[in-house]
C-alpha positions in Angstrom: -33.8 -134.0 83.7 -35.0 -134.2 87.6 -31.5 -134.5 88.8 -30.6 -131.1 86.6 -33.6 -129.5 88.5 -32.5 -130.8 91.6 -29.1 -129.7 91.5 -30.4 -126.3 89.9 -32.7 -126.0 93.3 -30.0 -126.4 95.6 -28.0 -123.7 94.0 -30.8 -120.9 94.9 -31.5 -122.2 98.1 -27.7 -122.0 99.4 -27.5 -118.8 101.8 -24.3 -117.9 100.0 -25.8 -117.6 96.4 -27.3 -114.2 95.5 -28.9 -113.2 92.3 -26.7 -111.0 89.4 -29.1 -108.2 89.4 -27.3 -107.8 93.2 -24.3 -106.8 91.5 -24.9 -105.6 87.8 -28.9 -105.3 87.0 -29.3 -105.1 83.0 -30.9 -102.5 81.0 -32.4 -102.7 77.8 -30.1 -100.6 74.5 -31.1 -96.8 73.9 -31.8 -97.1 70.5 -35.4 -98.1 69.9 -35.6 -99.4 65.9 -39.1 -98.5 66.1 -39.4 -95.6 68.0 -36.1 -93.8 66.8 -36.4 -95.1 62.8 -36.8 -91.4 61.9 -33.1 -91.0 63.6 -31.9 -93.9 61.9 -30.6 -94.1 58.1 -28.4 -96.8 56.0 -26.6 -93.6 54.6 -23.7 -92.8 57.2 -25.2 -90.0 58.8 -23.4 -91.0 62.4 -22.1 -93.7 64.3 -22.8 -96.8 64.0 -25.4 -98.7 66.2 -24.9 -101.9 67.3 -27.2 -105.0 66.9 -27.2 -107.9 68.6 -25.6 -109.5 64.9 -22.5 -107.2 66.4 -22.1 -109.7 69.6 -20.2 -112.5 69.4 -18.8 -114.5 72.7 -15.8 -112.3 73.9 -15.9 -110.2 70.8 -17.3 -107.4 69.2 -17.5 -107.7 65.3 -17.1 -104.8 63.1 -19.8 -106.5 60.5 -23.0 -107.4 61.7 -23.7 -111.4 60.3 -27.4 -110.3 59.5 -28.8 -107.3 57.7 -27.6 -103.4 56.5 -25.9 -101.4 59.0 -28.0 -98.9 60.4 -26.5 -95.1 61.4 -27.6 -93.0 63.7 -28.1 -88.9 64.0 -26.3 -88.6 66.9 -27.3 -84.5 67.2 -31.0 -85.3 66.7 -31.0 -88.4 68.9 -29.0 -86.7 72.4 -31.2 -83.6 71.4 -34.3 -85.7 72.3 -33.1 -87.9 74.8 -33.1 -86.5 78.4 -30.5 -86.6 81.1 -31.2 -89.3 83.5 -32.6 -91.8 80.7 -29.4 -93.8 81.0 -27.9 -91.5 77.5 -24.6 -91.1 79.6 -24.4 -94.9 79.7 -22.6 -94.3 76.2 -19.7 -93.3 77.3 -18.9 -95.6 79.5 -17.5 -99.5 78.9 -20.2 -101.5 78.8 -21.2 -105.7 78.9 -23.3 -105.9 75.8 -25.2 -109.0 75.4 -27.7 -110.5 72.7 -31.3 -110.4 73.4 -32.3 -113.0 70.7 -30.7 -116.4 70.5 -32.1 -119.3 69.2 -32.6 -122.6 71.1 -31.0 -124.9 69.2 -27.9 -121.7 69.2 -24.7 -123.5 70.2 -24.5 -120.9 72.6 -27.5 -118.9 74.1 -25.7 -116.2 76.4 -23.9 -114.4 74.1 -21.9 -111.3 75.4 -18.5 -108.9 75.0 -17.3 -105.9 76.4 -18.8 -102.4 74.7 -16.1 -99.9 74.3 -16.9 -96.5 74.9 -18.8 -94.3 72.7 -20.8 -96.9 71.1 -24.9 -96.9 70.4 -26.6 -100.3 71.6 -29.8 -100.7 69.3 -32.3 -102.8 71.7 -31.7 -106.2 70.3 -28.9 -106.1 73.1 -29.1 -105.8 76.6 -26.2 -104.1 78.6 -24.8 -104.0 81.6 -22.9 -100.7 83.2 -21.3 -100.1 86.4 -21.5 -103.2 88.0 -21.7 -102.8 91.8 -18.5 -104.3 93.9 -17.8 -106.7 90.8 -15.4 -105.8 88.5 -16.9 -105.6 85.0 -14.6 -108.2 83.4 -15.5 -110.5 86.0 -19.1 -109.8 85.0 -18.4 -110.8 82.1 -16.7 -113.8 83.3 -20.0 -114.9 84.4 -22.5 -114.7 81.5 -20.2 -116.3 79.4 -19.7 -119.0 81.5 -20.5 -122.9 81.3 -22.6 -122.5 84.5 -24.8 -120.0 83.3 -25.4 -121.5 80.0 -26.5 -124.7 81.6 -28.7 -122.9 84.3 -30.6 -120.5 81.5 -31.2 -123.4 78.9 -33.1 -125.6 81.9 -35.7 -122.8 81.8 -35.9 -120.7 78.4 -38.4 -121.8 76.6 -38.5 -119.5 73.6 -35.3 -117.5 71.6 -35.0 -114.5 73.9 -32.5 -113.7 76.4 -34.8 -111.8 79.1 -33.4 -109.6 81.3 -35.1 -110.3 84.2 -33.5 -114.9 83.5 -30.0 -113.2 83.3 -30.9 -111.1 86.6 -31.5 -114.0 88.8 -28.7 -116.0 87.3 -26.8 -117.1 90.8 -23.9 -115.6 91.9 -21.5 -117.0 95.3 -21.7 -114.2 97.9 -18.0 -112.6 97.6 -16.9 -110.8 101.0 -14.5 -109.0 99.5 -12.3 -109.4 103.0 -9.2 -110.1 102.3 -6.6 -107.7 102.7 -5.0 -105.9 98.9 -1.7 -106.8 99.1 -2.4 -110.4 99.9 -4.8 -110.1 96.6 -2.7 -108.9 94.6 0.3 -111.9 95.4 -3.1 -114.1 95.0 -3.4 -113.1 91.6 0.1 -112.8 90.3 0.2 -116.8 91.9 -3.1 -117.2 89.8 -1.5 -115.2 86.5 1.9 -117.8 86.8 -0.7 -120.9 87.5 -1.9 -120.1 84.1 0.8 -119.3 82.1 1.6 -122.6 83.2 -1.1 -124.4 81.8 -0.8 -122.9 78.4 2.3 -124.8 78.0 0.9 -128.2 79.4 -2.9 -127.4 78.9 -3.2 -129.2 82.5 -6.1 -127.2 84.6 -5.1 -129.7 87.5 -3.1 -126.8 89.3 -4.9 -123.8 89.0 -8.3 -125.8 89.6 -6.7 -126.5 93.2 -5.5 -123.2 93.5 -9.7 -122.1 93.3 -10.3 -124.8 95.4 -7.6 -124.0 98.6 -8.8 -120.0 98.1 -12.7 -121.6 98.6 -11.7 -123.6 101.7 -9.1 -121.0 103.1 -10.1 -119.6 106.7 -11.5 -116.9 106.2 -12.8 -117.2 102.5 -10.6 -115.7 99.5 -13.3 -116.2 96.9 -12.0 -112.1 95.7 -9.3 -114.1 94.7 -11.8 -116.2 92.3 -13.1 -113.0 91.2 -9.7 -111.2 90.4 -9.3 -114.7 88.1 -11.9 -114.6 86.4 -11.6 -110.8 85.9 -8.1 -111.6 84.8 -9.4 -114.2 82.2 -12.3 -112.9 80.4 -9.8 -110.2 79.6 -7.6 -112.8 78.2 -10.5 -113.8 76.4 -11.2 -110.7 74.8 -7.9 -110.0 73.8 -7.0 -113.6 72.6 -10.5 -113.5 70.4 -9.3 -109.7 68.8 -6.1 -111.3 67.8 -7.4 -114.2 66.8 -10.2 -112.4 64.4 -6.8 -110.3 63.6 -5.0 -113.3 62.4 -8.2 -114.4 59.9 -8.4 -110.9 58.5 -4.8 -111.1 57.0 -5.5 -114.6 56.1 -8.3 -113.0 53.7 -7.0 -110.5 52.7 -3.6 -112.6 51.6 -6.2 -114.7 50.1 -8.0 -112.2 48.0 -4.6 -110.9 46.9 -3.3 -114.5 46.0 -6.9 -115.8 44.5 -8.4 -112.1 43.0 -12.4 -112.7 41.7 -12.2 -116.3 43.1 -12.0 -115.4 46.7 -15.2 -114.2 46.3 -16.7 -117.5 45.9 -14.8 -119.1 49.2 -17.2 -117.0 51.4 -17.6 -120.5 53.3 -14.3 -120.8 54.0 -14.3 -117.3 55.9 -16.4 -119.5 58.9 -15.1 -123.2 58.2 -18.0 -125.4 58.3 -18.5 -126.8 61.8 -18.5 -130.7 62.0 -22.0 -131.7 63.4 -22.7 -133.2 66.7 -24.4 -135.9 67.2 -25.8 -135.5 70.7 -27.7 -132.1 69.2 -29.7 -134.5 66.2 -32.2 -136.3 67.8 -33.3 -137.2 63.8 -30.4 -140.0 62.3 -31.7 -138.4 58.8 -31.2 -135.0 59.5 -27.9 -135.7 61.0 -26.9 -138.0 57.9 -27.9 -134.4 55.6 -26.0 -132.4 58.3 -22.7 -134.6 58.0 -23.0 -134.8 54.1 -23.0 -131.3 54.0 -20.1 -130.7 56.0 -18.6 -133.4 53.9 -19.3 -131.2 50.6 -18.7 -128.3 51.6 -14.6 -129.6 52.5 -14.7 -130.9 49.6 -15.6 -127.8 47.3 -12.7 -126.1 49.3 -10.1 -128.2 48.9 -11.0 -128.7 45.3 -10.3 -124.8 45.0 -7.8 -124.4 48.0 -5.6 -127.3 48.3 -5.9 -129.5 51.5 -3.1 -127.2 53.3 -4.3 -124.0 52.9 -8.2 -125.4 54.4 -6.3 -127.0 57.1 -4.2 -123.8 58.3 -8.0 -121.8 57.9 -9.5 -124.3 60.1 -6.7 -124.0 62.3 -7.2 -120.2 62.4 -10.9 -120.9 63.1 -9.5 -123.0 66.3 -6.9 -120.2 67.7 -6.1 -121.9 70.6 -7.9 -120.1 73.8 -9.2 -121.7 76.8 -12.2 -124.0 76.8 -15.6 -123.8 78.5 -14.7 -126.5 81.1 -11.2 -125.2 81.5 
């Protein structure tokens, strides 16, 4: 609406705002699926390379959700590449996010960390030595609520450009205050939050943002160690967490044998539909009837316990968006 716009408007036009591409400009992955098919086999014939199915928010999946793997001939491929056309980029940690999500997605800025070693096919866009930012803070901001409000006021179609995520806004960090007093910042910052996993209150960490904002001069590197700090968190709360369901399956497979293979569903729980996304009463009605059956069919095969201890592991606790 106008007031989104408005609001949206006096973000870019504040003098301490710059654009991401300041910071951590994104390039495009190395592996054409076009140009390079003749490097590229379903037979294991190298590593991996990674599609945007790979990329989930704060993880990295081993399976890709869509499609066969593809593997490339890593002798053939670094034999025609060139030095200097961004080849040494794979060994280095990367931000890999997807180029293609769709607009009714529940998320449409989808990106993890890329561990070293790792081929990006160009159905991701990545991001490599961020300059002055710390990568996990990087990270920090693509995945953030911000972002994902600012992009969907303007996308109009189901790709993530590079150039949208490039002018994405950024607050101007100095980068002035002195290391030591950083690092007490952030081991406050680290206890703050600690804290609130035990009384899942933001109240006090929020201020402590707010008093590092208004602090004379500016500690916003503060902000940025935090947020470095958390989308680590992230990723390592989303590994264990994707941890915890593979034992669950695997326990389940053992327990249920040929059956399991029917309770695919239950490896994603359904989601419960939101309302404020149906504009249609009739396709929401469908939606909810769905989700309705598909419970249903698994606690028919499962038992209620067992679906609610999957849906629980579905919901590892981690912090929200608005948190």
């Amino acid at each position: 609406d106008n007031k989104c716009i408005q609001l949206a408007l006096k973000l870019y036009r504040s003098r301490n705002v710059k654009r991401f591409s300041d910071f951590a400009p994104t390039n495009q992955g190395e592996v054409n699926l076009t140009t390079h098919a003749d490097m590229l086999s379903e037979e294991k014939i190298g590593p991996i390379v990674l599609r945007g199915a790979h990329v989930g928010r704060y993880f990295l999946s081993e399976i890709q959700k869509q499609g066969k793997p593809l593997y490339i001939n890593e002798v053939k491929f670094k034999k025609a590449k060139q030095q200097g056309t961004r080849i040494e980029d794979i060994d280095k940690l990367r931000i890999g996010y997807q180029r293609g999500a769709g607009i009714d997605n529940w998320r449409r800025i989808i990106a993890t960390i890329i561990p070293p070693g790792n081929y990006c096919s160009d159905t991701i866009n990545y991001i490599v030595d961020p300059n002055r930012i710390d990568i996990f803070a990087a990270l920090g901001f693509l995945n953030s609520t911000l972002w994902e409000w600012r992009f969907r006021l303007t996308s109009t179609d189901n790709h993530v450009n590079a150039y949208e995520i490039d002018g994405m806004p950024v607050i101007h960090i100095p980068f002035s205050t002195p290391q030591p007093s950083r690092d007490e910042l952030l081991a406050d910052a680290k206890s703050l939050y600690a804290c609130f996993l035990d009384s899942r209150d933001p109240i006090t960490i929020m201020k402590f943002v707010a008093d590092r904002l208004s602090a004379e001069p500016e500690e916003s590197d503060a902000i940025h160690d935090l947020l470095a700090f958390l989308a680590e968190r992230m990723i390592d709360m989303n590994k264990a967490k994707h941890e915890a369901l593979k034992a669950f399956e695997t326990d389940l497979e053992g327990a249920l044998g040929e059956k399991a293979g029917k309770l695919s569903r239950l490896y994603t729980p359904p989601k419960r539909p939101n309302p404020d996304k149906f504009k249609d009463d009739a396709k929401l009605r469908a939606k909810q009837a769905e989700y309705m059956e598909a419970l249903k069919d698994a606690e028919t095969l499962l038992g209620k316990d067992l679906v609610k201890k999957r849906i629980e592991l579905e919901n590892f606790p981690i912090l929200s968006d608005e948190q």
